[in-house]
C-alpha positions as CSV (number, residue, x, y, z in Angstrom):
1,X,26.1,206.7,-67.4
2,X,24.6,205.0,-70.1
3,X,21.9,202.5,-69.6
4,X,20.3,199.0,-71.4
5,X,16.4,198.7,-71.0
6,X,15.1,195.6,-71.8
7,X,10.9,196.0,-71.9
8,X,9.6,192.2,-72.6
9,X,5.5,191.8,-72.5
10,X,5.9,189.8,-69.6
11,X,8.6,189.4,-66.7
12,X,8.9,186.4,-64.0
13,X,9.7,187.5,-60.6
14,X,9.2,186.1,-57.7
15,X,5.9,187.4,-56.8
16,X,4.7,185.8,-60.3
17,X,4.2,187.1,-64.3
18,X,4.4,191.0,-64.6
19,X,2.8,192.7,-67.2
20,X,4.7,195.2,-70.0
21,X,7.6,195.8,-67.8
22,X,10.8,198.1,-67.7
23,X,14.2,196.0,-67.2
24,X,16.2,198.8,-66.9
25,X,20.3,197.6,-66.7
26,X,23.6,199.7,-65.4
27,X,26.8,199.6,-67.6
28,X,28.2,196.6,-66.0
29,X,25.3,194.6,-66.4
30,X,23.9,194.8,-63.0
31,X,19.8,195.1,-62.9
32,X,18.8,198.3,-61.5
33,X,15.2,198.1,-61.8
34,X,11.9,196.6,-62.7
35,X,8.9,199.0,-63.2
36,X,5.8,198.6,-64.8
37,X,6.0,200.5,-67.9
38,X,3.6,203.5,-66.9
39,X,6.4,204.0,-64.0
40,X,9.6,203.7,-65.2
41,X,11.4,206.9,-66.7
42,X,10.5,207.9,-70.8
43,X,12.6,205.4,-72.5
44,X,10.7,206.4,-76.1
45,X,14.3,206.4,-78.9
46,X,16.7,205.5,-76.0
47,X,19.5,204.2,-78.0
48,X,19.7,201.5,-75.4
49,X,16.4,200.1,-75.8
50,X,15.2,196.5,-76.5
51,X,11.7,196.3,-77.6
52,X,10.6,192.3,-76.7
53,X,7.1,192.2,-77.8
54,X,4.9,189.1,-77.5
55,X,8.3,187.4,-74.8
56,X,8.4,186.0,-71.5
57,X,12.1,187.4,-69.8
58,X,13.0,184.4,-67.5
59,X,16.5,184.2,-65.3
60,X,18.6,182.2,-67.5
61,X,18.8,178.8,-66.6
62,X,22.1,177.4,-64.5
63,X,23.6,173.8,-65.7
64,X,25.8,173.2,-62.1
65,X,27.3,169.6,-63.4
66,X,29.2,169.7,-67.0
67,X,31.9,167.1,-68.3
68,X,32.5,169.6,-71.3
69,X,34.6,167.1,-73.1
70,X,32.4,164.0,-73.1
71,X,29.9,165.8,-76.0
72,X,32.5,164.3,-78.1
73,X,30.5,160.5,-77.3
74,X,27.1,161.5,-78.0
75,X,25.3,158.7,-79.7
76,X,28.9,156.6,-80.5
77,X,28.6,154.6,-77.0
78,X,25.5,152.3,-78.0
79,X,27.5,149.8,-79.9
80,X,28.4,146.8,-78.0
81,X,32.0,146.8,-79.1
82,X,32.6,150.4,-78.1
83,X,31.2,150.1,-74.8
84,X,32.8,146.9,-74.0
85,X,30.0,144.5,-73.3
86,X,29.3,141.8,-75.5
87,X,25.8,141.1,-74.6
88,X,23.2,144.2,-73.5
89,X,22.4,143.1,-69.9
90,X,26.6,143.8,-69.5
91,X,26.5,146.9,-70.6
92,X,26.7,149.5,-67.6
93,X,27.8,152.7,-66.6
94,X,31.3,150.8,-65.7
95,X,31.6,149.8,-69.4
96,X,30.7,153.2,-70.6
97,X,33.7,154.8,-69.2
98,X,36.1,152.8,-71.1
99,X,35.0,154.5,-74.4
100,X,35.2,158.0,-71.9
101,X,38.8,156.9,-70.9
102,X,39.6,157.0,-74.3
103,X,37.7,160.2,-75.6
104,X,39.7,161.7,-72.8
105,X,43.1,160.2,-73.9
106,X,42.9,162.0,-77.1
107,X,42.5,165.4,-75.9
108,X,45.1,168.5,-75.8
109,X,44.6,171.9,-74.6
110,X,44.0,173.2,-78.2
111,X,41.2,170.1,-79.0
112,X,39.5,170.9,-75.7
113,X,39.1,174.5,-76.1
114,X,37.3,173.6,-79.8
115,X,35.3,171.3,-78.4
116,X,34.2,173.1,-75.3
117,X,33.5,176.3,-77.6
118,X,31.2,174.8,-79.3
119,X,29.8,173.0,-76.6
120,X,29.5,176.2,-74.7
121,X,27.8,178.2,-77.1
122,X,25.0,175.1,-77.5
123,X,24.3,175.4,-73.7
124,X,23.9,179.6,-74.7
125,X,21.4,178.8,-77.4
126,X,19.7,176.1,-74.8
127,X,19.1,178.9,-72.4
128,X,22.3,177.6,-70.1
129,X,23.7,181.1,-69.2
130,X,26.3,179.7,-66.2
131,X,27.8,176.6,-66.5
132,X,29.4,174.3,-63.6
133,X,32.5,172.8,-65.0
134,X,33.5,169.8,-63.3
135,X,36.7,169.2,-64.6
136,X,39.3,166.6,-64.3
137,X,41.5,166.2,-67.8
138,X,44.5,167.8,-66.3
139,X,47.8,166.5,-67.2
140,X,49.1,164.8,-70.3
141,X,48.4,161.1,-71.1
142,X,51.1,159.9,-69.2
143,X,50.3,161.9,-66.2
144,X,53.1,164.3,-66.2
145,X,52.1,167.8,-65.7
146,X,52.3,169.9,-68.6
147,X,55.0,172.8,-68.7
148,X,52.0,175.3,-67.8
149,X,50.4,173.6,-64.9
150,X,46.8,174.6,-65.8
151,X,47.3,174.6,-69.5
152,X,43.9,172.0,-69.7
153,X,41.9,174.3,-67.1
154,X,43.3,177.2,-69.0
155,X,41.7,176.2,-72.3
156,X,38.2,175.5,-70.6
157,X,38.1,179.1,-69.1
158,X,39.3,180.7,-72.9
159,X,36.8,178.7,-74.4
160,X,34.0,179.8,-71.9
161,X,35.5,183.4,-71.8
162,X,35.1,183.2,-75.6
163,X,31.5,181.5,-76.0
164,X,30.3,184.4,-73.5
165,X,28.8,181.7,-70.8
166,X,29.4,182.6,-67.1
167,X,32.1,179.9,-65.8
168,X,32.8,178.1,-62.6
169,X,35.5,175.8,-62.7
170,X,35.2,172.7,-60.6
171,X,38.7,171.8,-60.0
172,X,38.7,167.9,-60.0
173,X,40.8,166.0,-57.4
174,X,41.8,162.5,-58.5
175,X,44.3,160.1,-56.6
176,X,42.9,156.5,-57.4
177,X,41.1,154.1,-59.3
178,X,39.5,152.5,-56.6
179,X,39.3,152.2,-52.8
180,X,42.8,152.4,-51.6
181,X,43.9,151.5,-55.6
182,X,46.2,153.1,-57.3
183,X,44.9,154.7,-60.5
184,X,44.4,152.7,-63.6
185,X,46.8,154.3,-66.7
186,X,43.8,156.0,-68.4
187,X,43.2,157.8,-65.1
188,X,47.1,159.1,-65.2
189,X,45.9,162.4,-66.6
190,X,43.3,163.1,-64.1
191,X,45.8,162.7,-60.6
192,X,48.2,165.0,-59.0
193,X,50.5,163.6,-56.9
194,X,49.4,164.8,-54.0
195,X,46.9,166.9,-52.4
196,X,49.6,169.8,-52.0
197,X,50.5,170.0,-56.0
198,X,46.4,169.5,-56.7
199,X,45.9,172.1,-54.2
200,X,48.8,174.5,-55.6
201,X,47.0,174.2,-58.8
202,X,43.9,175.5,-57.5
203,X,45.6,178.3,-55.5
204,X,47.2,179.8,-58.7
205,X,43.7,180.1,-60.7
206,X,41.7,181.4,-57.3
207,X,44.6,183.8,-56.9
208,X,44.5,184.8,-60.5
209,X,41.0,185.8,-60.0
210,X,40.2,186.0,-63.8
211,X,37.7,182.9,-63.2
212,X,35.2,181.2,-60.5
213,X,36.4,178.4,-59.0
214,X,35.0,175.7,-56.8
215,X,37.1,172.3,-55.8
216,X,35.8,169.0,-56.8
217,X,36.8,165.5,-55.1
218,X,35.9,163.4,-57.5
219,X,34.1,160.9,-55.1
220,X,34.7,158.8,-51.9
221,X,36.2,156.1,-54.3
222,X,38.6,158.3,-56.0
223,X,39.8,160.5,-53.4
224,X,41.0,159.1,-49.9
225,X,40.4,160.5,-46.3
226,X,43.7,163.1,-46.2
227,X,42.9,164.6,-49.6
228,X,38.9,165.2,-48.3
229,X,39.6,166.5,-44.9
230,X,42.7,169.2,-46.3
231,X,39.9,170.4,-49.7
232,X,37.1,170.8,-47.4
233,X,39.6,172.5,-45.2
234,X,40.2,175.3,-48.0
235,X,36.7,175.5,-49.0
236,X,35.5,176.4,-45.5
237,X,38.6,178.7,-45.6
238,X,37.7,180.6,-49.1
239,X,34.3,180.2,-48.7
240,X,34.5,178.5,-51.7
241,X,31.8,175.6,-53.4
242,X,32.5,172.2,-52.6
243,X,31.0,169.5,-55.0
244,X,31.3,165.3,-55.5
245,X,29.9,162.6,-56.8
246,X,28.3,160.2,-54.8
247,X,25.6,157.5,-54.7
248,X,25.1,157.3,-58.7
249,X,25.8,153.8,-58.7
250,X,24.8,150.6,-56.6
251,X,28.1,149.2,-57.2
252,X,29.6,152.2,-55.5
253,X,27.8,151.8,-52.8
254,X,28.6,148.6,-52.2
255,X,32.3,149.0,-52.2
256,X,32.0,151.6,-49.7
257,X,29.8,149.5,-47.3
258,X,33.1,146.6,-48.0
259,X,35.9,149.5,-47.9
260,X,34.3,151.6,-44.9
261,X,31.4,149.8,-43.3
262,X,29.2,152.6,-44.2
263,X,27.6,154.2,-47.4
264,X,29.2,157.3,-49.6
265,X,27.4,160.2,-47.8
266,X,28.1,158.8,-44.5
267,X,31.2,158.5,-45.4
268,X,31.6,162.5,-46.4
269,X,30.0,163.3,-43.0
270,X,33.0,161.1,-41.8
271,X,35.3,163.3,-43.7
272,X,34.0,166.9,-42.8
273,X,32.6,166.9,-46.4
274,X,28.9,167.8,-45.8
275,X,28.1,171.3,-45.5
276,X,25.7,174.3,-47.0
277,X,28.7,174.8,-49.6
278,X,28.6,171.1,-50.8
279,X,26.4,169.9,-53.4
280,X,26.2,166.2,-54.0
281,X,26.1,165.3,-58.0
282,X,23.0,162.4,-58.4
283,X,22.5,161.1,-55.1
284,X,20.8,158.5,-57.0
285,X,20.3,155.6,-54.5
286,X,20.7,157.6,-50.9
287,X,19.4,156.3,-48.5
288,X,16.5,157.6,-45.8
289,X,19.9,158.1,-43.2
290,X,21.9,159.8,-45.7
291,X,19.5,161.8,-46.7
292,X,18.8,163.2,-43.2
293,X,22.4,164.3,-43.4
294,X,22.4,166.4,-46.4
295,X,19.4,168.0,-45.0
296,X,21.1,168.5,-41.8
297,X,24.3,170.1,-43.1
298,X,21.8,171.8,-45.7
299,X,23.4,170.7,-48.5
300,X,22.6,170.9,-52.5
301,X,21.7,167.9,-54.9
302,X,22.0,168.2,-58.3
303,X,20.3,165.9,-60.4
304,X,21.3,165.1,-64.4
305,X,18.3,163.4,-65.2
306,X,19.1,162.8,-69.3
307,X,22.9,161.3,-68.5
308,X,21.0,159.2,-65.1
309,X,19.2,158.2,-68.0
310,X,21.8,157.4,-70.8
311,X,23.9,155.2,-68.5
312,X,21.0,153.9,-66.8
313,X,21.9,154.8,-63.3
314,X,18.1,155.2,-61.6
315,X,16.0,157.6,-60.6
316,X,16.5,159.8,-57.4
317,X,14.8,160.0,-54.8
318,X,12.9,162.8,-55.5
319,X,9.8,162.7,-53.4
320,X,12.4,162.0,-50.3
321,X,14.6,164.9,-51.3
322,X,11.5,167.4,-51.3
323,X,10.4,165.9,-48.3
324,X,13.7,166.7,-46.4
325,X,13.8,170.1,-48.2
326,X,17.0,169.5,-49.8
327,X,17.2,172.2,-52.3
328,X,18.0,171.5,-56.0
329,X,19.9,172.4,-59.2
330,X,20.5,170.1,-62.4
331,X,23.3,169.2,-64.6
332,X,23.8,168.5,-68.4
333,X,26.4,166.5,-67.3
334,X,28.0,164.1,-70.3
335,X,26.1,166.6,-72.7
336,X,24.2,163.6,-74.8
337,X,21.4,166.8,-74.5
338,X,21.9,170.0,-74.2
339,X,18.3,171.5,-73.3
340,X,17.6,172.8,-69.7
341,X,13.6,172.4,-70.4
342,X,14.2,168.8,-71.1
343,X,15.9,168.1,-68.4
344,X,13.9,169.3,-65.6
345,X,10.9,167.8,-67.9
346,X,12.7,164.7,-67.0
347,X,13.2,165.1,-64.1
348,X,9.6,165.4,-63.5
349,X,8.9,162.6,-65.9
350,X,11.1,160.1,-64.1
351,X,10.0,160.8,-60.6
352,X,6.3,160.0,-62.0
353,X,7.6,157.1,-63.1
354,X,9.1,155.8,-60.3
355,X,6.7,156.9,-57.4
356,X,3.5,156.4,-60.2
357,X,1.8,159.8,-59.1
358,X,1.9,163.0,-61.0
359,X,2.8,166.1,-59.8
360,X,6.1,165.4,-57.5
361,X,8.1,168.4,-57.6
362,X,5.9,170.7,-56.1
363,X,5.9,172.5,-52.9
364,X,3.6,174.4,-50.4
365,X,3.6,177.9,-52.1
366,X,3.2,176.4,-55.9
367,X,0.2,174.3,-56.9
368,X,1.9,172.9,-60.3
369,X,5.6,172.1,-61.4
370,X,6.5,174.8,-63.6
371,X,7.4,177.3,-61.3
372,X,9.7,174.8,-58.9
373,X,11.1,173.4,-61.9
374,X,12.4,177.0,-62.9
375,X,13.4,177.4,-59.5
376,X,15.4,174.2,-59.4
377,X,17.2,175.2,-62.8
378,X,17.9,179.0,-61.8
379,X,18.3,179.5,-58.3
380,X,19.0,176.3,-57.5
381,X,21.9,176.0,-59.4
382,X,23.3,179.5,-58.4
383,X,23.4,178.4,-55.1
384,X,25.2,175.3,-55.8
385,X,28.0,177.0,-57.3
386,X,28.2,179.8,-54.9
387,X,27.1,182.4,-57.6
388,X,24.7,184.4,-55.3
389,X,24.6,187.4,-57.7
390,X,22.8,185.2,-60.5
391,X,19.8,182.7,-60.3
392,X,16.6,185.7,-60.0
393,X,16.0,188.6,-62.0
394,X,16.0,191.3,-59.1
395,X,17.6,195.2,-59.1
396,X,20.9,194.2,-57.7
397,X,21.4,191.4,-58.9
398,X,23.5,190.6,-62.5
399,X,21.2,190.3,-65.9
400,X,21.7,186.8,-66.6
401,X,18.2,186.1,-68.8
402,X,16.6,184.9,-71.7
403,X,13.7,185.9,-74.2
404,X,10.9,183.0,-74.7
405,X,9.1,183.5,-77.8
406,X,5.3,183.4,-77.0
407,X,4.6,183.2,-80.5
408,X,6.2,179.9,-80.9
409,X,4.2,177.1,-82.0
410,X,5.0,175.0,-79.2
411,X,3.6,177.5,-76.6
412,X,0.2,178.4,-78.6
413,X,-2.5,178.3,-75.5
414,X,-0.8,179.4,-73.2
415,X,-2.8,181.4,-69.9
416,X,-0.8,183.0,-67.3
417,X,-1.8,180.5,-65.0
418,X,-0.7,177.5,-66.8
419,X,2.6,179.6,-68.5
420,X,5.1,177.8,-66.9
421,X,3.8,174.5,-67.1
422,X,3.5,174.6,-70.7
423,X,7.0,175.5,-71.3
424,X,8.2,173.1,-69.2
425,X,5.7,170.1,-70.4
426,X,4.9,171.3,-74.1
427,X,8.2,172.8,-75.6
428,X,11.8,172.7,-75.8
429,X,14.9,175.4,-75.6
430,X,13.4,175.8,-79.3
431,X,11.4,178.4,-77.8
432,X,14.4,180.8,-76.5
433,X,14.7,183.7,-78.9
434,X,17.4,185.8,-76.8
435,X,20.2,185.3,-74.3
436,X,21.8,187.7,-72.1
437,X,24.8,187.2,-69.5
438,X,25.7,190.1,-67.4
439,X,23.7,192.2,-69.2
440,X,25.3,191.3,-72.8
441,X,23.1,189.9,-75.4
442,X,25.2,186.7,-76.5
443,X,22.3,184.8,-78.5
């Protein structure tokens, strides 16, 4: 058996930054060991070897939320006549969507697969080596399947396949416009008929087994009680992830309260929604009650600080969230940025802002940010999309890393003690030199 040794100047593990280390990997990619140089086996013109000097080997970082198809509307949404609002106090993340119902319209399998090519291999270069994608463009524009069922989803996992990114394909159900409304005719392409056909859908691609797959209810307003109750259902049944939108906007909330005479998350604890496989995209404005409940059913919440921030939905609650120790991951969500240290930076940023203290995302065992804020974007986000073999370099587990240049301008000054913090408060994804996904160098 041949093997790959990777031998950076410094390693993160969980026990903090090694020194002139030995990554030595197996054929397929898996890790098999990490050894201090002076240990690990003569490696000295192995053809296998990967000399890393002056690098910090990190776990690459996960992006769990991804609408690959909306890069397409970076930067065109800020004009008042393509966002529909005529004056700026109109302009919303309700008006937004009419220039993302249309980017959508426009789309066929082959455009898709261009566009989330590219797309993917700008999250590899970020440092993104898994990516969540929560996808709902299914049918044609009229909303009549297409003679390969999955021809849209198909294109997505070629693309990702191609680009070299790990994959998990969020399945999106979709079945209205509103509470108890029928959809809207730029949301034809996103519904199945019925819960059966969307569930048939995602039977044929789990059976397949060529790609990951989680399901997706698109949120409490798009999806009604019998279609939530039967997709948990066949979660809990293939133990598979479970994720939905919910609480990104006031207006939403409100609804809800009119529709159901409670709030969104409530209303998935109504629904047998909440769970440890269920991760809850921007939990934006939850509540002190509906938080208890995620914590209770020890669920994820991913945060997508930079798109929370384009469509100015608010801040989350992030002081609350580590206070109930609801674990979490983050999401590039409508790609406007693609950089993983800029958006936990923001995240960060934001919860200053909105609590005025410094220092929010920190826990018991770490003094400073940096190292929860790799946490959040590695393991956090492996556990939100039930990818338990990523998320941590360890022997065992697959070698999904990357390479950051020390020698970069941006993290000049750096000590050990401060290393993190510096990446993730002085630099960007400028600083990643390599990327490797199951043991495969792809940048």
């Amino acid at each position: 058996m041949s093997y790959t040794y990777l031998t950076p100047t410094y390693l993160y593990t969980a026990d903090g930054i090694r020194e002139n280390m030995v990554v030595t990997l197996d054929e397929q990619g898996q890790i098999i060991s990490l050894l201090e140089a002076h240990e690990a086996p003569a490696i000295e013109g192995e053809p296998g070897r990967s000399d890393m000097q002056d690098t910090l080997l990190l776990p690459g970082f996960v992006n769990a939320h991804s609408h690959v198809f909306q890069r397409a509307l970076r930067g065109h949404t800020h004009h008042p006549q393509r966002s529909h609002a005529t004056q700026a106090g109109q302009d919303t993340f309700w008006t937004w969507r009419h220039a993302m119902y249309a980017e959508a319209q426009r789309l066929t399998p082959e455009s898709l697969y261009a566009s989330a090519y590219t797309t993917y291999r700008e999250m590899l270069r970020a440092g993104y080596t898994t990516v969540g994608e929560f996808h709902y463009v299914h049918h044609q524009p009229d909303g009549k399947p297409y003679a390969q069922a999955n021809a849209m989803a198909e294109a997505v996992c070629s693309a990702a396949h191609d680009a070299g990114i790990r994959i998990v394909l969020l399945m999106t159900a979709y079945a209205q416009s509103g509470f108890h409304r029928p959809p809207e005719r730029e949301q034809l392409r996103f519904c199945d008929a019925s819960v059966d056909a969307y569930l048939q859908r995602v039977d044929d691609l789990r059976s397949e087994g060529k790609v990951a797959v989680g399901l997706a209810p698109h949120s409490v307003r798009a999806v009604p009680e019998s279609w939530f109750r039967a997709i948990a259902a066949y979660c809990q049944t293939y133990n598979l992830p479970l994720h939905v939108h919910a609480d990104e906007q006031l207006q939403e909330i409100e609804q809800c309260q009119v529709a159901y005479g409670c709030t969104p998350i409530e209303l998935l604890d109504r629904f047998d929604a909440l769970g440890p496989r269920t991760t809850i995209i921007h939990a934006t404005h939850a509540n002190a009650t509906e938080l208890a409940l995620l914590a209770k059913n020890g669920c994820v919440v991913c945060v997508c600080p930079t798109t929370e921030g384009d469509l100015g939905d608010g801040i989350a609650p992030y002081a609350e969230l580590m206070a109930a120790d609801i674990l979490l991951a983050i999401g590039s969500d409508s790609n406007t940025r693609l950089d993983p240290v800029e958006e936990l930076r923001w995240a960060e940023y934001s919860a200053r802002m909105r609590y005025q203290q410094r220092r929010v995302l920190v826990c018991e065992k770490m003094d400073s940010p940096g190292p929860l804020l790799l946490d959040i974007g590695t393991r956090g986000g492996a556990i939100a999309l039930g990818q338990q073999q990523i998320g941590e370099l360890v022997p065992g587990k697959a070698a999904d890393c990357i390479a950051i240049d020390l020698k970069h301008p941006s993290m000049q000054g750096w000590t050990r003690e401060d290393l993190l913090d510096i990446l993730f408060f002085g630099a960007s994804a400028d600083v990643i030199k390599a990327v490797w996904v199951q043991g495969k160098k792809v940048v």
